[in-house]
DORO-182999 format. One line per 2 residues: their letters; for each residue x, y, z of C-alpha. Coordinates in nm, 3 decimals. Layout:
BEGIN
a> X Y Z; ...
***
This chain:
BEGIN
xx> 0.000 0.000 0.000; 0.158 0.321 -0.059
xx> 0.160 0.630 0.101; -0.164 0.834 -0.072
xx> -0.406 0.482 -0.010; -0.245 0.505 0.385
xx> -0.380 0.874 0.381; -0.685 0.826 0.262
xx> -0.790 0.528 0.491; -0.566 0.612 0.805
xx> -0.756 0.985 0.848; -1.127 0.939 0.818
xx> -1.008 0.657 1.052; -0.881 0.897 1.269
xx> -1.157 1.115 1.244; -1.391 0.864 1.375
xx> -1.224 0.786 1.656; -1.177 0.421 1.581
xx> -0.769 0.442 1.619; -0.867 0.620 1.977
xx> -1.115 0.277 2.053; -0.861 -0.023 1.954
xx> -0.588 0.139 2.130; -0.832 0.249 2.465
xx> -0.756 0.059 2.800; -1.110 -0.124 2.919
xx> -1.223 0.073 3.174; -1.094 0.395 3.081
xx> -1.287 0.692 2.970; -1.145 0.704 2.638
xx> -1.280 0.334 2.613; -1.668 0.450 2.729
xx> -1.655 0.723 2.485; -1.579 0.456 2.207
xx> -1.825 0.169 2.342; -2.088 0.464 2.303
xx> -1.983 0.553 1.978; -2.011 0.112 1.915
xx> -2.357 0.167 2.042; -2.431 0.424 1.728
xx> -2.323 0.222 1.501; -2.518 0.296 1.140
xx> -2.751 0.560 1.292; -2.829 0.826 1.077
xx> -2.636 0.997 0.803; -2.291 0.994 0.995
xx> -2.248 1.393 0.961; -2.161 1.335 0.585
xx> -2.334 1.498 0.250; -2.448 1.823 0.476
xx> -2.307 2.040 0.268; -2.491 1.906 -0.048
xx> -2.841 1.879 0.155; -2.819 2.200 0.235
xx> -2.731 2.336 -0.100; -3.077 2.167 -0.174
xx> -3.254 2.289 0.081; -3.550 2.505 -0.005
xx> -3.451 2.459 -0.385; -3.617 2.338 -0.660
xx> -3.388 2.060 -0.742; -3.429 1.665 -0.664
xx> -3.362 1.572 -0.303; -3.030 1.353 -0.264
xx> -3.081 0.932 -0.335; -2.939 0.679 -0.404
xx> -2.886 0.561 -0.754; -2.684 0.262 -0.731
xx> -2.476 0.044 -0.503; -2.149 -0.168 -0.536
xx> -2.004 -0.398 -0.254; -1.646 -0.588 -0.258
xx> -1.712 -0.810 0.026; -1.968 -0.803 0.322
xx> -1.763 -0.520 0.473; -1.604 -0.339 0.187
xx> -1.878 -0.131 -0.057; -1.955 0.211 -0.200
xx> -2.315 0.360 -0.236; -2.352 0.679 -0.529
xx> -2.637 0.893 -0.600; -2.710 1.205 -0.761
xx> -2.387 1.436 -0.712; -2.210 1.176 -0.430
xx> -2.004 0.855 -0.356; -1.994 0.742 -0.016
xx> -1.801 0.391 0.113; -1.767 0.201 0.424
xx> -1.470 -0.055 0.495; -1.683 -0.180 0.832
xx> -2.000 -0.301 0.704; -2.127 0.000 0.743
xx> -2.035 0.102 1.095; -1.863 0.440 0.954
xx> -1.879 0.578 0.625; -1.652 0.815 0.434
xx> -1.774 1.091 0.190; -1.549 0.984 -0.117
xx> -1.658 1.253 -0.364; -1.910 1.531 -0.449
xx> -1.953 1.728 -0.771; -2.143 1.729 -1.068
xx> -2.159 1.406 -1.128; -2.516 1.272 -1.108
xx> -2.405 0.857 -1.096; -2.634 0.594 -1.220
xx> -2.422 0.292 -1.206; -2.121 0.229 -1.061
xx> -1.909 -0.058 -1.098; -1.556 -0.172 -0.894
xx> -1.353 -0.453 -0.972; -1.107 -0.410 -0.639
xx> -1.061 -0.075 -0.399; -0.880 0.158 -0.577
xx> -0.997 0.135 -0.935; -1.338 0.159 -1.072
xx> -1.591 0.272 -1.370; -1.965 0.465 -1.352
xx> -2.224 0.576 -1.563; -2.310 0.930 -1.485
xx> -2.480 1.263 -1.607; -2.313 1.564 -1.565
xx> -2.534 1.872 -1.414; -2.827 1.832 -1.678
xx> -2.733 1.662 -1.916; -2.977 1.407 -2.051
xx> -2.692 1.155 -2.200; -2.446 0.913 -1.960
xx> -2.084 0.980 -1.951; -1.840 0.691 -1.909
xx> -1.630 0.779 -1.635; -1.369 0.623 -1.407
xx> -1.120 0.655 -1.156; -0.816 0.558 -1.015
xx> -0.756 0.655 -0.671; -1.069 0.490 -0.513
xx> -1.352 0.780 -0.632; -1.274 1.100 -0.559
xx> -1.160 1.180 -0.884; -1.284 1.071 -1.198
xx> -1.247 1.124 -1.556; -1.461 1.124 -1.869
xx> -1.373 0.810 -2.114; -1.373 0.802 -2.488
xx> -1.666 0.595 -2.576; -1.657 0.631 -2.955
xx> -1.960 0.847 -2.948; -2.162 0.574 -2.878
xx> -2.414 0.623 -2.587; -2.415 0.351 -2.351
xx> -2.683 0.264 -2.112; -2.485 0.012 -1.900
xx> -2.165 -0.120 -1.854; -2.018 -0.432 -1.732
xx> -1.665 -0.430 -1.573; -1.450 -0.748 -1.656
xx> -1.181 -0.627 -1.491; -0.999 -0.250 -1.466
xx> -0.902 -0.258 -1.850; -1.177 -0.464 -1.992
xx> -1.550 -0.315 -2.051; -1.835 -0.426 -2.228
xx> -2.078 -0.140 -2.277; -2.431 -0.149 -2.351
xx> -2.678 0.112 -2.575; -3.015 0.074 -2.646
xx> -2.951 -0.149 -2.913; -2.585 -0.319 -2.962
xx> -2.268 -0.407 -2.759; -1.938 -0.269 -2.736
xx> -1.572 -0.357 -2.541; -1.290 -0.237 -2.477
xx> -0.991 -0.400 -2.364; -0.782 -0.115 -2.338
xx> -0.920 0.109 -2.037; -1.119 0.310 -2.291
xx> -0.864 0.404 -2.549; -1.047 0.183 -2.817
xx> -1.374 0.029 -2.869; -1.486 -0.279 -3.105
xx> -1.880 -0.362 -3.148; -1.974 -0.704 -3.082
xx> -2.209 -0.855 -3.342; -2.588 -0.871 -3.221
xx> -2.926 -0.994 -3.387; -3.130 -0.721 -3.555
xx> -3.368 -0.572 -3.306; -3.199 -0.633 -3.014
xx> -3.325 -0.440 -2.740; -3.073 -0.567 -2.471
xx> -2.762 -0.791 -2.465; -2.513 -0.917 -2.184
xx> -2.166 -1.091 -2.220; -2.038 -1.196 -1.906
xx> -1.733 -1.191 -1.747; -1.693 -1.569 -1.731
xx> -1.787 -1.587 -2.098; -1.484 -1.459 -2.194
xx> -1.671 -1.249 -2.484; -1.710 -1.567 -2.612
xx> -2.082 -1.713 -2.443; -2.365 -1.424 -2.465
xx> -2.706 -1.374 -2.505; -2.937 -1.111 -2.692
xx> -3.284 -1.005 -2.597; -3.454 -0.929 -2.929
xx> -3.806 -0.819 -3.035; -3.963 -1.078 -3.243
xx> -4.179 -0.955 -3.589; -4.498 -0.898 -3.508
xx> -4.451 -0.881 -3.163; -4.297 -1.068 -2.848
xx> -3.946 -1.118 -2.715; -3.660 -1.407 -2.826
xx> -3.364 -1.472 -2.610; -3.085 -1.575 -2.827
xx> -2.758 -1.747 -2.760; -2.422 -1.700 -2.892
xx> -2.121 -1.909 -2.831; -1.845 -1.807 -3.070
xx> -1.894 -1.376 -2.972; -2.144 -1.312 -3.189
xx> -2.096 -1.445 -3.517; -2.360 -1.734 -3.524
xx> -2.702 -1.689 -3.289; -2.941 -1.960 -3.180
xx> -3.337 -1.940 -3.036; -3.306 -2.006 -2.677
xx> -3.674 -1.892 -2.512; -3.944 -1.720 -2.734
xx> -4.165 -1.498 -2.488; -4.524 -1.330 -2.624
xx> -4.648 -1.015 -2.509; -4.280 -0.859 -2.429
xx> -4.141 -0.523 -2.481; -3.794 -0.542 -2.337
xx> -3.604 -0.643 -2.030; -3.250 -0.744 -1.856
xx> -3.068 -1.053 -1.861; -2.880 -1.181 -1.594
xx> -2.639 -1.509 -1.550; -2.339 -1.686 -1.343
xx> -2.167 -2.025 -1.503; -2.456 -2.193 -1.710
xx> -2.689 -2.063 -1.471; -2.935 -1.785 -1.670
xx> -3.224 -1.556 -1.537; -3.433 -1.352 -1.771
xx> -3.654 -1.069 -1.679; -3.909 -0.965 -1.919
xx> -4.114 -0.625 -1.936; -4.489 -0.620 -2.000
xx> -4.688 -0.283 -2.018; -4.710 -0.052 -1.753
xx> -5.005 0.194 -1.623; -5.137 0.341 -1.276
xx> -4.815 0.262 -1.120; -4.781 -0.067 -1.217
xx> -4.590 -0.327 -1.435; -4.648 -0.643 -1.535
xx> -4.345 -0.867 -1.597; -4.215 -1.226 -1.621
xx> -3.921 -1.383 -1.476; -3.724 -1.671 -1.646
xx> -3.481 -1.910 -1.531; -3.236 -2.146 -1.675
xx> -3.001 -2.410 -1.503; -2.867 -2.549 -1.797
xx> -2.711 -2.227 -1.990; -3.073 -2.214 -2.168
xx> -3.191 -2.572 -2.277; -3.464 -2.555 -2.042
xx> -3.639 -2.291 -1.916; -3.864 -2.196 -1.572
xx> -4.114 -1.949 -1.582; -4.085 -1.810 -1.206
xx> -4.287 -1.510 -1.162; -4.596 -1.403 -1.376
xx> -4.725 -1.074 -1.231; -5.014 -0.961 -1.452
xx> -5.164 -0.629 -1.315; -5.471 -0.412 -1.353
xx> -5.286 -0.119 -1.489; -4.998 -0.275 -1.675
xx> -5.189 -0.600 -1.819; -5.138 -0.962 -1.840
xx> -4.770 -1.078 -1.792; -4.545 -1.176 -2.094
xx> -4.537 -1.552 -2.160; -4.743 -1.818 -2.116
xx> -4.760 -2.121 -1.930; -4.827 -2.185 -1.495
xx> -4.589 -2.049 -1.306; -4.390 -2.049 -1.004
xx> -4.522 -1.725 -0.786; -4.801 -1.520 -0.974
xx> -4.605 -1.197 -0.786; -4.297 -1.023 -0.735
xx> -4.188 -0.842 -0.449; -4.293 -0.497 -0.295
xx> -4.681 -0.540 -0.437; -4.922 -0.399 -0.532
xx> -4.824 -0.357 -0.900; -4.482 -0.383 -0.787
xx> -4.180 -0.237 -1.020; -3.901 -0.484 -1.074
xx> -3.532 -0.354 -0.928; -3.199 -0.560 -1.006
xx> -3.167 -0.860 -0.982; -2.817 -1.085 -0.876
xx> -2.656 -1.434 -0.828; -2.482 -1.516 -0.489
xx> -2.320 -1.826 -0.429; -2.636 -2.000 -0.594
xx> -2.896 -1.772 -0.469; -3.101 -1.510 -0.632
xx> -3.248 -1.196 -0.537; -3.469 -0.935 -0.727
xx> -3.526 -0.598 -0.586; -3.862 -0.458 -0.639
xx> -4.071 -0.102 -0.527; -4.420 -0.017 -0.563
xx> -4.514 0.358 -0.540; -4.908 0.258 -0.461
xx> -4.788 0.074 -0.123; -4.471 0.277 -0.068
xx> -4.235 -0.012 0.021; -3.937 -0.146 -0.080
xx> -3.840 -0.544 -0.041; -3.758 -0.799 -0.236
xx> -3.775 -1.209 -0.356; -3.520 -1.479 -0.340
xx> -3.513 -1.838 -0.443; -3.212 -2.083 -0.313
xx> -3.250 -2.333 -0.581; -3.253 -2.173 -0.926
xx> -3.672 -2.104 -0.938; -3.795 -2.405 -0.819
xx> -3.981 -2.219 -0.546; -3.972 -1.852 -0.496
xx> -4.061 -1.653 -0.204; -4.130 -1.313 -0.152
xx> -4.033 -1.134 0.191; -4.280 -0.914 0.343
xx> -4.196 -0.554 0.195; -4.164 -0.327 0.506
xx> -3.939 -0.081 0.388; -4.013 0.248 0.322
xx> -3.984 0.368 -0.057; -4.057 0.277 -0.400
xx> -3.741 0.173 -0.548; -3.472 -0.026 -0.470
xx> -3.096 -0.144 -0.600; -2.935 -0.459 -0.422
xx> -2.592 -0.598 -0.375; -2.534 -0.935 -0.233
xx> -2.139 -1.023 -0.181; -2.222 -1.340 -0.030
xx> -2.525 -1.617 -0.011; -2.715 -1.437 0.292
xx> -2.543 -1.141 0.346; -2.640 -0.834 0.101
xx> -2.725 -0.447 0.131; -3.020 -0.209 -0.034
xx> -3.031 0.100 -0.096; -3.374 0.260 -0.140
xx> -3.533 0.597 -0.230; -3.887 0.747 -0.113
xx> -4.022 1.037 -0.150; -3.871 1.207 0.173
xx> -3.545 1.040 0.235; -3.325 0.756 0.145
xx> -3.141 0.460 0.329; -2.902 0.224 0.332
xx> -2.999 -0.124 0.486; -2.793 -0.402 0.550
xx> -2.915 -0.816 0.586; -2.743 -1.117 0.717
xx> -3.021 -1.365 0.668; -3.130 -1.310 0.334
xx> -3.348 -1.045 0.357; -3.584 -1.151 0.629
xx> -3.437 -0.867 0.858; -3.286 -0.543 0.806
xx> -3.086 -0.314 0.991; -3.039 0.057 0.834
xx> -2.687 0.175 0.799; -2.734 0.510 0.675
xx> -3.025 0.775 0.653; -3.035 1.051 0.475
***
């Protein structure tokens, strides 16, 4: 580690007195002062961001929330939102303001401490810049993107990035300096080559003639496609996998609040398919598909808006918010979709972003029409604790 990464861990460190409490004698005052501050562990927003809330105090500009969230380990993460990046290194005991600007982030993605990549808008600007930095985020820098507009990004590692736009997939292998396009199907409204595919294995979620969604599957990077799940009544969606394991979230119509949706699952790399979750709603429709399936709801209902979704050590979460019951929660299935359950939304807000670094243990982040939090599970989801308010 050198010197600079010392700095910038050692004095918020300082700051929070946690050097003062592992070096206190039991007993002492000095060792009181830090039990209390133990006791107040994750309580509120830990003195940080003032400066932006009160900037937006009284204004007419968004309150602060959280857009996105990106966690290492069970300890180690980062949470961004709309001008911020805050982290914690002590599951979310303390928390360090790591940068404030213009950057408004949407997604944020680190493959170890010190290096990482986002998606952001800068001041009003409708378009996403590619950004990333070096020094753990409180600097970042705008990255050539071959004036394509990308949507999403996934990190493969600090060089390697495959970028997403509304329609067709791009990498670079370089850190940014140049950008190839990856062969997709015509109409392809969303794609995803994973890191363990080695740009080799991906899939392509394209809208059929006539109407409907078809998941197709690539082996060889593009250059030959094969029908892997035909879906009726689609409009778009996200795609999700880990090994051969594949999860595929399709979008119905939405209205009053609502959204209908589908969720797939595969355990064989797409040779057979699940249909999990078939939410049909009053406002947004039936659900895409056909065919009985596992749980006729998502989580957070009524009409409940599908979050993220991700794989942990073989289980699966999906975020969800509903705006009509103004809570926040989500689903979770242990053995690829065989059963499903939903946990009882009590959370306040109507969307939500999830990270899980291991099988039970995971954070969300979730945004209401007051305030936003930070929670923090260790058994799946049944039980939160909040980490930080704003």
């Amino acid at each position: 580690m050198n010197k600079q990464q010392i700095r910038s861990w050692i004095i918020p460190m300082l700051c929070l007195g946690l050097i003062v409490g592992m070096w206190a004698v039991p007993g002492s005052p000095v060792s009181k002062a830090a039990a209390a501050e133990a006791g107040k562990c994750g309580q509120g927003d830990h003195g940080l961001l003032s400066k932006l809330k009160k900037d937006r105090a009284g204004a007419d500009q968004d309150p602060l929330k959280f857009s996105d969230i990106d966690f290492l380990s069970t300890s180690t993460g980062r949470a961004a939102g709309n001008g911020f990046l805050i982290g914690t290194s002590d599951s979310g005991c303390h928390w360090q303001e790591i940068y404030t600007g213009q950057w408004q982030f949407e997604q944020i993605e680190f493959p170890d401490n010190v290096k990482g990549w986002a998606l952001a808008r800068a001041g009003e600007s409708q378009g996403f810049n590619l950004i990333r930095t070096k020094d753990g985020g409180s600097k970042w820098s705008t990255v050539h993107t071959a004036g394509q507009s990308l949507q999403r990004i996934d990190v493969h590692n600090t060089e390697t990035v495959v970028g997403y736009t509304r329609n067709a997939a791009f990498v670079t292998k370089d850190g940014g300096s140049s950008w190839s396009r990856i062969p997709t199907p015509p109409n392809t409204r969303a794609a995803l080559f994973p890191a363990d595919g080695a740009l080799k294995r991906g899939w392509a979620m394209t809208v059929k003639p006539g109407g409907g969604i078809e998941l197709m599957a690539t082996a060889d990077g593009g250059r030959h496609w094969r029908e892997s799940l035909a879906v009726s009544g689609g409009t778009g969606g996200e795609i999700y996998s880990s090994g051969n394991r594949v999860w595929v979230l399709v979008r119905g119509e939405s209205g009053m609040s609502q959204v209908s949706y589908s969720l797939y699952a595969s355990p064989d790399d797409g040779k057979t398919w699940t249909r999990v979750i078939a939410q049909s709603t009053a406002g947004g429709g039936p659900a895409p598909g056909s065919g009985k399936a596992v749980a006729e709801r998502g989580p957070a209902n009524p009409g409940g808006h599908p979050g993220n979704l991700v794989i942990a050590d073989g289980a699966v979460y999906l975020a969800g918010g509903s705006p009509a019951a103004g809570k926040a929660g989500l689903g979770r299935s242990f053995n690829g979709g065989k059963t499903w359950n939903n946990v009882p939304a009590t959370l306040a807000g109507f969307e939500a972003k999830i990270a899980f670094p291991a099988k039970k243990s995971g954070w969300l982040a979730v945004t209401n029409s007051d305030d936003a939090a930070i929670y923090l599970t260790k058994d799946g989801g049944l039980s939160w604790n909040i980490k930080f308010d704003l």
